[in-house]
C-alpha positions as CSV (number, residue, x, y, z in Angstrom):
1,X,-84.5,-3.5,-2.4
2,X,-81.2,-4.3,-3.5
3,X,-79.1,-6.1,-0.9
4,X,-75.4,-4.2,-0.4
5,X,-73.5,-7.5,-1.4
6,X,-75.4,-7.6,-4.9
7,X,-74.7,-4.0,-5.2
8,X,-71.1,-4.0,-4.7
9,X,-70.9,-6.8,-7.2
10,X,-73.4,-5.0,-9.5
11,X,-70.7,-1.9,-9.3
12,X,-67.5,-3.9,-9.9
13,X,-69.4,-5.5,-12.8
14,X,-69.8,-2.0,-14.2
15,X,-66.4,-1.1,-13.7
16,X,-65.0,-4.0,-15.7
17,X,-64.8,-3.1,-18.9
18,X,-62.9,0.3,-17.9
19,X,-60.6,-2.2,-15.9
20,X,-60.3,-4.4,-18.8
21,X,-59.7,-1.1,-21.5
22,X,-56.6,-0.1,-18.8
23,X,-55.3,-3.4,-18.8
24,X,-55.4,-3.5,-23.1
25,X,-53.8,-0.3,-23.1
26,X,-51.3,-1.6,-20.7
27,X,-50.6,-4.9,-23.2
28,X,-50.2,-2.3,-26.0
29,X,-47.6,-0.2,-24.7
30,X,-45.4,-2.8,-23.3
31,X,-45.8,-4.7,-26.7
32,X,-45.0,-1.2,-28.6
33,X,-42.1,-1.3,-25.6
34,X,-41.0,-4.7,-26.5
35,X,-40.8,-4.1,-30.1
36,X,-38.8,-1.1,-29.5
37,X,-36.5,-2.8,-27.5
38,X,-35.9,-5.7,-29.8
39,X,-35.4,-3.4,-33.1
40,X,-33.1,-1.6,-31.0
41,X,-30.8,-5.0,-29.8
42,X,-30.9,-6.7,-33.4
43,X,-30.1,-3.4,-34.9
44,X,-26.8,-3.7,-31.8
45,X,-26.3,-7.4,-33.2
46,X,-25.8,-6.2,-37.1
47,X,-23.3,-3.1,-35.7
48,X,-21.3,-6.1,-33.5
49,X,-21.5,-8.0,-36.4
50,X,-20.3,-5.5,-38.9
51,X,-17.7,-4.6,-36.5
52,X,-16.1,-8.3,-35.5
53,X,-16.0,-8.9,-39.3
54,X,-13.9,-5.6,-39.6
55,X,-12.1,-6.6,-36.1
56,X,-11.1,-10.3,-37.6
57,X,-10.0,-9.0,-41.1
58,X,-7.2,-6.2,-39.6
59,X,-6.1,-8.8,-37.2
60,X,-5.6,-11.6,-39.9
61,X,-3.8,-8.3,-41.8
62,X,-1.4,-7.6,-38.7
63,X,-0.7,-11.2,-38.3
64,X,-0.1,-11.9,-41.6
65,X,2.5,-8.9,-41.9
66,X,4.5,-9.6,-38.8
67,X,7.8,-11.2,-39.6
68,X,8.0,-15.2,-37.5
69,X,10.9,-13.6,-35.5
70,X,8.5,-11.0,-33.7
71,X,6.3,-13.6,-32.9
72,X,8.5,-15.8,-31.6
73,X,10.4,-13.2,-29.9
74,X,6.7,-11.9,-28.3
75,X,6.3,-15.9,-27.4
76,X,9.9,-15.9,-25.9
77,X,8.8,-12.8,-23.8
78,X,5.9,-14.2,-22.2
79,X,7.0,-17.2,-21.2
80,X,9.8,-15.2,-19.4
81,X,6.8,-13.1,-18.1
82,X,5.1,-15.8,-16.8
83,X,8.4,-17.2,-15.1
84,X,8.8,-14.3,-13.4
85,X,5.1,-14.3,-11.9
86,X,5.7,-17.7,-11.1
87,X,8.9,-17.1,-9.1
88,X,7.4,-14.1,-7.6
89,X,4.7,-15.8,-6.2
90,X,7.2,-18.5,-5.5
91,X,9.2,-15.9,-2.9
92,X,6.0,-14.4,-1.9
93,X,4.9,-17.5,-0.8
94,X,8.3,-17.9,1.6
95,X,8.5,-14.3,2.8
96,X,4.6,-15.0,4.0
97,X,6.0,-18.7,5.4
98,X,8.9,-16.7,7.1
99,X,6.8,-14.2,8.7
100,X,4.5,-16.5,10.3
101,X,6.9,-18.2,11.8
102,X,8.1,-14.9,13.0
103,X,4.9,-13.6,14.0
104,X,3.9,-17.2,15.8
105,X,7.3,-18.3,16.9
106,X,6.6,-21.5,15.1
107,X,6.1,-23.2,12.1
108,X,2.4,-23.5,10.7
109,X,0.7,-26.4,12.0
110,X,-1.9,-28.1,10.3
111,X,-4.3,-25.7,11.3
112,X,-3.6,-22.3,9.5
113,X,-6.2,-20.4,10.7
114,X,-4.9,-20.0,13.9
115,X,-7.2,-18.3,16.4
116,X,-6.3,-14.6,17.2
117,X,-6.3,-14.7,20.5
118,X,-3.3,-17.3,20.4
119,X,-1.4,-15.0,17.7
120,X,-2.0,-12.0,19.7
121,X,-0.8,-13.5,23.1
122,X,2.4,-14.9,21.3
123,X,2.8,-11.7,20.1
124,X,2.4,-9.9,23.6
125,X,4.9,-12.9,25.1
126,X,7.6,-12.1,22.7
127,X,6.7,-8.0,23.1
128,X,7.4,-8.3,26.9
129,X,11.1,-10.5,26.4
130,X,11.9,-8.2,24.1
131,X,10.9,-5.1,26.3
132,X,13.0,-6.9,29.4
133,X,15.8,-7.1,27.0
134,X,15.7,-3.6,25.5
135,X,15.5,-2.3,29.9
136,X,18.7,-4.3,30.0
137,X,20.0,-3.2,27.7
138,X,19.6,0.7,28.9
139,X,20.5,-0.1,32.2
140,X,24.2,-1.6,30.8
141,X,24.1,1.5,28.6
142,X,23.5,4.2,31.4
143,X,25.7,2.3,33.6
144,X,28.7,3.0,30.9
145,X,27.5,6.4,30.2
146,X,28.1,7.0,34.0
147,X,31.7,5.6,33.8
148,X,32.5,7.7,31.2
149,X,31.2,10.6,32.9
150,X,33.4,9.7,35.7
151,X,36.3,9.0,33.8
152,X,36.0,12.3,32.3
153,X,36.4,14.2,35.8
154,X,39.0,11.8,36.9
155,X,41.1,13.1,34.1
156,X,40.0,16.8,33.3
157,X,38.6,17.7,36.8
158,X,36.0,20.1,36.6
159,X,36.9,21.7,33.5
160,X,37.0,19.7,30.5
161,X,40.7,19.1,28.9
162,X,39.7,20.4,25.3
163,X,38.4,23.7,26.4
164,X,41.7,24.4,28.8
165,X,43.9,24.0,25.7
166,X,41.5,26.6,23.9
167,X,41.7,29.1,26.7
168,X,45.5,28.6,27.0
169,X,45.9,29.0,23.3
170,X,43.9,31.7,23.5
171,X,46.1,33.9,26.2
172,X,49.3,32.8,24.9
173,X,47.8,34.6,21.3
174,X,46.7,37.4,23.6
175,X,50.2,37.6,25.0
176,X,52.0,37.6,21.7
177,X,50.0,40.4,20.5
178,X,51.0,42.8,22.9
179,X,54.3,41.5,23.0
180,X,54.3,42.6,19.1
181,X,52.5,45.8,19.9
182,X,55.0,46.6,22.7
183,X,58.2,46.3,20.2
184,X,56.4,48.2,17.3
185,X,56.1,51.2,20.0
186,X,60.0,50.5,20.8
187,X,60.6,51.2,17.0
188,X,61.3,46.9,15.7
189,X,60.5,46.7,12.2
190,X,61.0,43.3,11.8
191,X,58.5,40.5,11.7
């Protein structure tokens, strides 16, 4: 009798040249893969090739027929191009300094990452003065609103001096009118 150890490596000992057939055929195809691959990137290195040689010939063309001036003129331009960056990140650099010291109410220490909690609190602090101020500020304002407002009845009483004179002109048009009206009847061709 056949013990069940010796038969399952009896089994797997049958089984190994299917295994190893798979395995071949697996070697095969990525070999036939492989060569694919690599007639497909040396066949990309010739077309690079072909096309840098073509790139380098026009360009030794176009620099060949451009007059000195241009080029120096292009030279000129970006050095003036890189000035400009450079003095733009120059003022960038001093607007950000600025509003730090803004933001922090101080000048940067020597510890630039300052922790948020600090910058937020600062920010709060300086919120709040500037809230007091701004209260002030309305209270001053509605306190010369209401002097105004008093003024105003002081010196047109309850109706407002601008809208007498328009009623009063108003009348007195009223009363020309019929004054006109009243000499037409009595026969006054005049005026």
């Amino acid at each position: 009798m056949v013990e069940p150890m010796e038969e399952m490596v009896l089994d797997k000992a049958l089984q190994l040249p299917e295994l190893l057939r798979d395995q071949q055929a697996r070697v095969t195809q990525s070999q036939v893969d492989s060569q694919e691959l690599s007639d497909h990137i040396q066949l990309l290195v010739e077309n690079i090739n072909t096309v840098n040689v073509q790139l380098t010939s026009e360009l030794t063309t176009a620099l060949a027929t451009l007059p000195a001036s241009l080029i120096a003129c292009s030279a000129a331009q970006a050095d003036v191009l890189a000035l400009t960056i450079e003095t733009s990140l120059l003022k960038l650099s001093l607007i950000q300094a600025h509003a730090f010291r803004q933001l922090y109410g101080h000048v940067a220490s020597a510890a630039p990452g300052m922790a948020m909690r600090h910058a937020l609190t600062t920010v709060a602090e300086k919120l709040h003065e500037q809230q007091l101020v701004q209260a002030e500020e309305e209270h001053m304002l509605a306190v010369q609103i209401d002097e105004y407002d008093q003024m105003l009845q002081v010196v047109d009483g309850h109706k407002a001096g601008f809208l007498q004179v328009v009623e009063d002109m108003t009348i007195v048009q009223q009363e020309i009118e019929e004054g006109r009206r009243d000499l037409r009847r009595l026969g006054w061709t005049g005026d």
